[in-house]
C-alpha positions as CSV (number, residue, x, y, z in Angstrom):
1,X,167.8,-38.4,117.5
2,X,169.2,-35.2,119.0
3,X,169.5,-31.4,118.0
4,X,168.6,-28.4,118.6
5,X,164.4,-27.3,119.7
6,X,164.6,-25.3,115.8
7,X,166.0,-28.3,114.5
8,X,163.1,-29.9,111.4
9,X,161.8,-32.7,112.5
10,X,160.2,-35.0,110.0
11,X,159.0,-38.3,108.6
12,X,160.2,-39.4,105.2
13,X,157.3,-41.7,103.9
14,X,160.0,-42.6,100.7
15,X,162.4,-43.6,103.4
16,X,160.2,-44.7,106.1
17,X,161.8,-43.0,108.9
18,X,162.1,-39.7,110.6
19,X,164.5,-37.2,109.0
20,X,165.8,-34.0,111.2
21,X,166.8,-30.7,109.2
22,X,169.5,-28.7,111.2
23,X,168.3,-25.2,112.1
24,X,169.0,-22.6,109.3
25,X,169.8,-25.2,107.0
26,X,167.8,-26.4,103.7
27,X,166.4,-30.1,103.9
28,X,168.3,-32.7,102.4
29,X,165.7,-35.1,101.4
30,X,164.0,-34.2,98.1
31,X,161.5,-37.6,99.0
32,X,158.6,-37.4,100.2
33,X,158.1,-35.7,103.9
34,X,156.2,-33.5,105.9
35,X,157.6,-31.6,108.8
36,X,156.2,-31.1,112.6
37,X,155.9,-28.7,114.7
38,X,157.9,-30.1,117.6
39,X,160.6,-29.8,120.0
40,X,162.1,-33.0,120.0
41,X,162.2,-36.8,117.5
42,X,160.0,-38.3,120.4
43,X,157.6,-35.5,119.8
44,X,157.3,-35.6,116.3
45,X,157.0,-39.0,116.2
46,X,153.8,-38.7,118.2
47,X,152.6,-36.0,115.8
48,X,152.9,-38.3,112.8
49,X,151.6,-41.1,114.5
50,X,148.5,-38.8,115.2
51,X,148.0,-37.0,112.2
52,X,149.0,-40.6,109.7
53,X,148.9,-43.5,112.2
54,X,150.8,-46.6,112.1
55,X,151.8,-45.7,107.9
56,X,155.6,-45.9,107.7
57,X,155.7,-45.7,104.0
58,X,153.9,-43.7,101.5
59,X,152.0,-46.4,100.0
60,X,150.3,-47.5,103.6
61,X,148.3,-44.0,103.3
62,X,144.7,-43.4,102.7
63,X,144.2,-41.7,99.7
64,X,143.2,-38.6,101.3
65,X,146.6,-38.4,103.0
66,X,148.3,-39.2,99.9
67,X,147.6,-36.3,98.2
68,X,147.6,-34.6,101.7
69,X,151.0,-35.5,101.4
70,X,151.5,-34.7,97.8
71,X,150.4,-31.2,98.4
72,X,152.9,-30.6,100.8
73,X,155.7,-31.7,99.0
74,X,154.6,-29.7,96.0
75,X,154.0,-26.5,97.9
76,X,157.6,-26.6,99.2
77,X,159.0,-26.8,96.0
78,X,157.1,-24.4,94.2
79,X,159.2,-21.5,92.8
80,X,158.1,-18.2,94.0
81,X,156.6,-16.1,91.1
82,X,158.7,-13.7,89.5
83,X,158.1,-10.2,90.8
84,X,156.4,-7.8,88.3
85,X,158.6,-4.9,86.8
């Protein structure tokens, strides 16, 4: 996988795989993934394998990084409130 060092990298534990997000772009994948820090696929491999192990798909989590998981998802599509007027 190539791109660009802003590029989103990610693993996709619906599609047990990595996903990369163009810079300046929205994510494509509505599924289940959580994004790293990193400059290149190699790199963000190693984060995931570090932070989730040898899980490929979402059902090969602990519980705790289940909802770990869960929580991320959820807080990236939560709606920003409405502004007071």
């Amino acid at each position: 996988m190539s791109g660009s060092p802003a590029d989103l990298h990610a693993w996709c534990f619906d599609h047990g795989r990595a996903h990369v997000f163009a810079a300046g772009t929205t994510p494509w994948c509505t599924a289940a993934w959580v994004g790293f820090v990193a400059a290149s696929a190699e790199q963000a491999l190693e984060a995931k394998q570090a932070a989730y192990g040898d899980a490929q798909f979402f059902d090969q989590l602990t519980s705790d990084h289940q909802l770990e998981v869960i929580e991320i998802c959820a807080s990236r599509t939560e709606k920003p409130a409405e502004p007071d007027l």
